[in-house]
DSSP file (Angstrom, degrees, kcal/mol; ACC not computed):
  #  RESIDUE AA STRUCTURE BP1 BP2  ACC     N-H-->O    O-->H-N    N-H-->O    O-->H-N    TCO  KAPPA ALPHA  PHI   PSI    X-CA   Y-CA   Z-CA
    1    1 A X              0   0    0      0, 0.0     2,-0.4     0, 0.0    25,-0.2   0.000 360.0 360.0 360.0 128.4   -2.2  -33.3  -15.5
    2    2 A X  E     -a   26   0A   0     23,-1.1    25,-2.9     2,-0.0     2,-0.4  -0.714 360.0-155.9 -72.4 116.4   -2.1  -36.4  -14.0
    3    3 A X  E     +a   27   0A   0     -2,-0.4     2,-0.3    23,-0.2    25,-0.2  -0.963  14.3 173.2-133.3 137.8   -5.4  -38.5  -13.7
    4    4 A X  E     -a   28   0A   0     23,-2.1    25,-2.8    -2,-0.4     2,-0.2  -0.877  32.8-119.9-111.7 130.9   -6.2  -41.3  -11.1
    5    5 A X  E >>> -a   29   0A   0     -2,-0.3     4,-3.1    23,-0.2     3,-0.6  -0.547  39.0-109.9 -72.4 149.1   -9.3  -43.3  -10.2
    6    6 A X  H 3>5S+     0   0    0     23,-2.2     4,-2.7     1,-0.3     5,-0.2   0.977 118.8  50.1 -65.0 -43.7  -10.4  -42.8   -6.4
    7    7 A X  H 3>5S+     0   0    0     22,-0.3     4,-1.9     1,-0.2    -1,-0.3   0.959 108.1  48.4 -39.2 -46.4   -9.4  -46.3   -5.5
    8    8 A X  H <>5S+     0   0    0     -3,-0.6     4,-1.5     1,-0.2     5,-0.4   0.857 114.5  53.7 -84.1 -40.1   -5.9  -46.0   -7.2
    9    9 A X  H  X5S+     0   0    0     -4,-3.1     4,-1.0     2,-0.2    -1,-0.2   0.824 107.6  49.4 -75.9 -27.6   -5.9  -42.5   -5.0
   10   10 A X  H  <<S+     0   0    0     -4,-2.7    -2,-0.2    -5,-0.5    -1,-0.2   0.945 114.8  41.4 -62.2 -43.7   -6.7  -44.3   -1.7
   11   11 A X  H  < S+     0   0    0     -4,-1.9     3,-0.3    -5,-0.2    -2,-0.2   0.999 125.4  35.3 -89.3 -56.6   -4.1  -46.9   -2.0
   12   12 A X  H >< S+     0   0    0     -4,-1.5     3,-1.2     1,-0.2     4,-0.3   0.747  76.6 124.9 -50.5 -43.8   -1.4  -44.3   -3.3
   13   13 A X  T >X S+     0   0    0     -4,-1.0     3,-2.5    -5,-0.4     4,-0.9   0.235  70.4  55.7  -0.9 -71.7   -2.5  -41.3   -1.2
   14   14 A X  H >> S+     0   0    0     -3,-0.3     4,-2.8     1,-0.3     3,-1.1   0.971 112.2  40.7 -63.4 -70.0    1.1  -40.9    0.3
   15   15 A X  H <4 S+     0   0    0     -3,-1.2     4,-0.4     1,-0.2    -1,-0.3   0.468 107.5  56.5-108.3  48.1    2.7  -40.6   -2.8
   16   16 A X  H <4 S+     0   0    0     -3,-2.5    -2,-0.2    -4,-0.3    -1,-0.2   0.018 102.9  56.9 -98.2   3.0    0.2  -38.3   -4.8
   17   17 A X  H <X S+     0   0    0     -3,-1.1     4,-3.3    -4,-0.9     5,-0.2   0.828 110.8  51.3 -92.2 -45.3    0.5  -35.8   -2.1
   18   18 A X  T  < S+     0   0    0     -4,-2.8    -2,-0.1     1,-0.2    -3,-0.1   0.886 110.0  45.9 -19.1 -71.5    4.5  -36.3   -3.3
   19   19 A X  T >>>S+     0   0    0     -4,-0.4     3,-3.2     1,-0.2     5,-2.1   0.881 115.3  44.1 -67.8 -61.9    3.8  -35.8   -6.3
   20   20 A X  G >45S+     0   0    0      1,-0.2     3,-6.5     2,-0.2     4,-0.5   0.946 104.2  62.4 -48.2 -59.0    1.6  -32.7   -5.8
   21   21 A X  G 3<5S+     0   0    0     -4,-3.3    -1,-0.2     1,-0.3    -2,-0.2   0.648  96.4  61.3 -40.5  14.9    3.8  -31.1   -3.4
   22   22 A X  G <45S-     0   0    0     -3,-3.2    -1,-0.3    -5,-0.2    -2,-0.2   0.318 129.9 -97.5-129.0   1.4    6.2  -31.1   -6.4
   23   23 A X  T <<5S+     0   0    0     -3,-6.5    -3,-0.2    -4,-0.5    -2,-0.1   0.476  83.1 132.8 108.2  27.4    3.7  -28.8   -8.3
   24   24 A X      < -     0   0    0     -5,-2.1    16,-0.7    -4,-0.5     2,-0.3  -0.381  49.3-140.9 -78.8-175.3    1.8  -31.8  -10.5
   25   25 A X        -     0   0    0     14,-0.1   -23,-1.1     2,-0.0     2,-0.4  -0.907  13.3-156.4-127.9 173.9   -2.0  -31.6  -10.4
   26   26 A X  E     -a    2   0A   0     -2,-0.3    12,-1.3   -25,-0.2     2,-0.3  -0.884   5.8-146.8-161.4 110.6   -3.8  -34.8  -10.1
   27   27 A X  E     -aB   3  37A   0    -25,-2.9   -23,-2.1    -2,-0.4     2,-0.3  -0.789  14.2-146.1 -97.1 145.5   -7.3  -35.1  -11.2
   28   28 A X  E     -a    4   0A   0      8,-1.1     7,-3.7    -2,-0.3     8,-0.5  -0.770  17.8-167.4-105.3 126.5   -9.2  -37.5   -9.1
   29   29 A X  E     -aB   5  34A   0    -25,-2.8   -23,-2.2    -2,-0.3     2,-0.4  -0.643  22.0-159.1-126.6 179.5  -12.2  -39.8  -10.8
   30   30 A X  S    S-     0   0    0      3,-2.6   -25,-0.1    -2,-0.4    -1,-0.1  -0.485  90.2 -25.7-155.9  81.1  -14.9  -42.0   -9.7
   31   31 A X  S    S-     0   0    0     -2,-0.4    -1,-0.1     1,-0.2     3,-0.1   0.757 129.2 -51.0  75.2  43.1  -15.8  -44.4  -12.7
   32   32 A X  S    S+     0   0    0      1,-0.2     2,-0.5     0, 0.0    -1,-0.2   0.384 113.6 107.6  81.1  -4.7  -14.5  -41.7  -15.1
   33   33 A X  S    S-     0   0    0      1,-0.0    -3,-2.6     2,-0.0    -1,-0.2  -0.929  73.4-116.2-112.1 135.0  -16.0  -38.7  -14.1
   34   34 A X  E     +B   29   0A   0     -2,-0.5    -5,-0.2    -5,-0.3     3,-0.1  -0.405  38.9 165.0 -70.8 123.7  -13.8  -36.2  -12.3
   35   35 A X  E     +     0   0A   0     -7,-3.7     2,-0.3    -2,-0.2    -6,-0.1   0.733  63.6  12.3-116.2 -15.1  -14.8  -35.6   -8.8
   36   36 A X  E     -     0   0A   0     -8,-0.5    -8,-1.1     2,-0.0     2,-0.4  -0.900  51.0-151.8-143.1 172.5  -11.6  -33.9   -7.5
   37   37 A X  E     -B   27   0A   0     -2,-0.3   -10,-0.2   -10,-0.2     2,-0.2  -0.961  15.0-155.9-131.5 155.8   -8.1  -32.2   -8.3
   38   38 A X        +     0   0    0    -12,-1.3     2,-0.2    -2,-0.4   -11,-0.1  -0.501  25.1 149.4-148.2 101.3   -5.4  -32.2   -6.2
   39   39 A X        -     0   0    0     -2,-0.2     4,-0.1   -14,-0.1   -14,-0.1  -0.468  52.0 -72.7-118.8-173.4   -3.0  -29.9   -6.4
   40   40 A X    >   -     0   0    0    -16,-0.7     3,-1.4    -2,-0.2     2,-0.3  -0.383  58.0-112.0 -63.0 142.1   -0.1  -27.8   -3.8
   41   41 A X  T 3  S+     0   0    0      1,-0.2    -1,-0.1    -3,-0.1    -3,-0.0  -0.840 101.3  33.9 -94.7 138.4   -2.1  -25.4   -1.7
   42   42 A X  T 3  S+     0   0    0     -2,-0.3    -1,-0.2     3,-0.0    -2,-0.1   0.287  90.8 105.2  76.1   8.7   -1.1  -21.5   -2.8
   43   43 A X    <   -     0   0    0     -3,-1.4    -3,-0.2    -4,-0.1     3,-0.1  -0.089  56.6-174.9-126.8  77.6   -0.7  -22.6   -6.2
   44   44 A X        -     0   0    0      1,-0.1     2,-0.7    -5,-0.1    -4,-0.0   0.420  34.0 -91.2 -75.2 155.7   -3.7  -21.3   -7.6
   45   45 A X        -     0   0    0      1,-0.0    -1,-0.1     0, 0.0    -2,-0.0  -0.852  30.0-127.7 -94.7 103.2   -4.3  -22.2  -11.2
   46   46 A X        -     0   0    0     -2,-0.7     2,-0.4    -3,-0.1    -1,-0.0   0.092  24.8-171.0 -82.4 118.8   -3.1  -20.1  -14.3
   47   47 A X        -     0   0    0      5,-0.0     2,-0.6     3,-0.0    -1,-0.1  -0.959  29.3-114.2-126.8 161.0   -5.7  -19.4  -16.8
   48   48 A X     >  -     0   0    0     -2,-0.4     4,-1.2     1,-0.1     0, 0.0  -0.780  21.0-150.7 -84.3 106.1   -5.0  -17.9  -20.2
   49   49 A X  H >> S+     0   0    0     -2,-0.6     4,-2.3     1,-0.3     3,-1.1   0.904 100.4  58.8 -57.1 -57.0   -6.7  -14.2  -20.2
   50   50 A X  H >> S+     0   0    0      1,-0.2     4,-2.2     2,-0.2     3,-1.5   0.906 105.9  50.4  -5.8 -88.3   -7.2  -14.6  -23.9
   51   51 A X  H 3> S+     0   0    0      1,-0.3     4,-3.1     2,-0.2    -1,-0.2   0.694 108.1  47.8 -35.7 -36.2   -9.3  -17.8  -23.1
   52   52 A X  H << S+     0   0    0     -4,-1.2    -1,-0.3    -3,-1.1     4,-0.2   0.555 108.7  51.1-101.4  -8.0  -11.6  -16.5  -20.6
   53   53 A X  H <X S+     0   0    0     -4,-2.3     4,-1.8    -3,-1.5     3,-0.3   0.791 115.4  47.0 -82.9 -23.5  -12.6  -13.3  -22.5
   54   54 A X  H  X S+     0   0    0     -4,-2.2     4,-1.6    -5,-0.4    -2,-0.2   0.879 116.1  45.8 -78.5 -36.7  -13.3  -15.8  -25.6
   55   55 A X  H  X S+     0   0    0     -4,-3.1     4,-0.7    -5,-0.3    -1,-0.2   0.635 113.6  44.5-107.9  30.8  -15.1  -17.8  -23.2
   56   56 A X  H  > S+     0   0    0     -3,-0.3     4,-1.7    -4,-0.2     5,-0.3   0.898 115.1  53.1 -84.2 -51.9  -17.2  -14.9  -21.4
   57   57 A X  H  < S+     0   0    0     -4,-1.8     4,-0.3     2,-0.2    -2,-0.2   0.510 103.2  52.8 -62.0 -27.4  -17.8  -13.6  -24.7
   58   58 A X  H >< S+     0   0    0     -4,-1.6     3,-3.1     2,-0.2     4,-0.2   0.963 114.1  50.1-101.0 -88.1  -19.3  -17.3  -26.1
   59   59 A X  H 3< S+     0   0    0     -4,-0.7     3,-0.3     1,-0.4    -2,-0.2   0.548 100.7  55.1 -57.0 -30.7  -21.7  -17.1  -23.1
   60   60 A X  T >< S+     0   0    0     -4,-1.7     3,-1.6     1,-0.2    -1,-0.4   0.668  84.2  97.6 -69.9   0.6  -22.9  -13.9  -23.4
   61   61 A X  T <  S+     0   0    0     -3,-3.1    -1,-0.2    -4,-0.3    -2,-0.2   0.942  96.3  23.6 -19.0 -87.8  -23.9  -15.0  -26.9
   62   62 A X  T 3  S+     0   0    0     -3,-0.3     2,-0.5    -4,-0.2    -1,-0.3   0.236  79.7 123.2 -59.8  -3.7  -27.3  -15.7  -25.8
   63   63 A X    <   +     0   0    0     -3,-1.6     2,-0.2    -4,-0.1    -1,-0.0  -0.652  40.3 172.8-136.6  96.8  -27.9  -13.8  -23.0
   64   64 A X        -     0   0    0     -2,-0.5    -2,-0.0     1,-0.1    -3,-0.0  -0.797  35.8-152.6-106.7 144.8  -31.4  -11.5  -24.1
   65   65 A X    >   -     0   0    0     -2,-0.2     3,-0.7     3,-0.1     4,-0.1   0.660  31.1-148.6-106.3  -0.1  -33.7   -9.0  -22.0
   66   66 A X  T 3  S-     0   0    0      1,-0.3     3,-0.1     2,-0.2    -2,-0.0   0.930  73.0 -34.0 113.7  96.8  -36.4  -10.0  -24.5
   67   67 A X  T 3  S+     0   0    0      1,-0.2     2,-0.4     0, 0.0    -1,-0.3   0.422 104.2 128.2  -6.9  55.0  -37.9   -6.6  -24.0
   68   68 A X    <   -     0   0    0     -3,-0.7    -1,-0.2     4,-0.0    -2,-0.2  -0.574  49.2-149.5 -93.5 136.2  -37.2   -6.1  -21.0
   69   69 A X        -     0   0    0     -2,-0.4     4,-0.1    -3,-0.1     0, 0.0  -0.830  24.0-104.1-110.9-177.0  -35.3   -2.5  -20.7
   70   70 A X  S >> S+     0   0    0      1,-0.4     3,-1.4     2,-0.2     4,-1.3   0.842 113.4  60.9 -56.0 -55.2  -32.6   -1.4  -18.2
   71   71 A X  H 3> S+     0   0    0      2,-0.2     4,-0.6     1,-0.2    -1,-0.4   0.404 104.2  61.6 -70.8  26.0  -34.4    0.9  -15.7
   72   72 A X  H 34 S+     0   0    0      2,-0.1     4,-0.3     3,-0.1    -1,-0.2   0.582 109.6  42.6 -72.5 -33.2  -36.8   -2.7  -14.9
   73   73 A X  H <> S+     0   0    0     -3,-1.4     4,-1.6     2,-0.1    -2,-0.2   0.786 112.2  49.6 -95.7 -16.1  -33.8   -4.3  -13.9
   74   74 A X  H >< S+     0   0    0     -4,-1.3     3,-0.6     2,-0.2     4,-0.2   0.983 116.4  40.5 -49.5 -83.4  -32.5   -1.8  -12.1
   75   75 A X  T 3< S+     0   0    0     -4,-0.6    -1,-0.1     1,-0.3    -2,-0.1   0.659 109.2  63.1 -41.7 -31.3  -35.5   -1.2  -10.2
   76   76 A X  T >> S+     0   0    0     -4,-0.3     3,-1.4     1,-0.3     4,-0.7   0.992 103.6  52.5 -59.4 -73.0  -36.0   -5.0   -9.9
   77   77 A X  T << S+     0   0    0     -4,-1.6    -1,-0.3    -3,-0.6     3,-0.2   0.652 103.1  53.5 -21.3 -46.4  -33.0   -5.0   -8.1
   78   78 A X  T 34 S+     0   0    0     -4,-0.2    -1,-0.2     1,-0.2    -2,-0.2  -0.393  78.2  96.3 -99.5  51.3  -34.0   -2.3   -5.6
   79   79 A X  T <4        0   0    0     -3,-1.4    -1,-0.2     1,-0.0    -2,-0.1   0.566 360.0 360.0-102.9 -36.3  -37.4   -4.1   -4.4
   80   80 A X     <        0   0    0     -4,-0.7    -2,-0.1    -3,-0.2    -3,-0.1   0.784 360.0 360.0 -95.3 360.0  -35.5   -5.7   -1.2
């Protein structure tokens, strides 16, 4: 992935839309912190299944009903 500063992406604009259409991705930044991507539209981004069960699994880590049982959240649910 290609990364740009948002100036360098103003003056270039014409050819990083080249470049995307041509399937790069181009992260955009603004004093180093990423504020955008730009990549070909319809080419949705590929994630590694693997990764995102390791990294549901690292977030439920923490994740307590601190004796709260089920049917309370159920029920909680069906108040509106």
């Amino acid at each position: 992935m290609k990364t740009v500063g948002a100036f360098e992406a103003k003056t270039h604009l014409a050819e990083l839309l080249q470049q995307a259409s041509e399937g790069e991705t181009i992260l955009i930044t603004r004093r180093g912190v990423p504020v955008a991507k730009l990549v070909t539209v319809g080419h949705p981004e590929r994630h590694d299944l693997k990764e995102v069960v390791r990294s549901l699994r690292e977030i439920r880590k923490g994740a307590r009903l601190k004796g709260t049982t089920l049917r309370e959240l159920i029920n909680e649910g069906r108040r509106y």
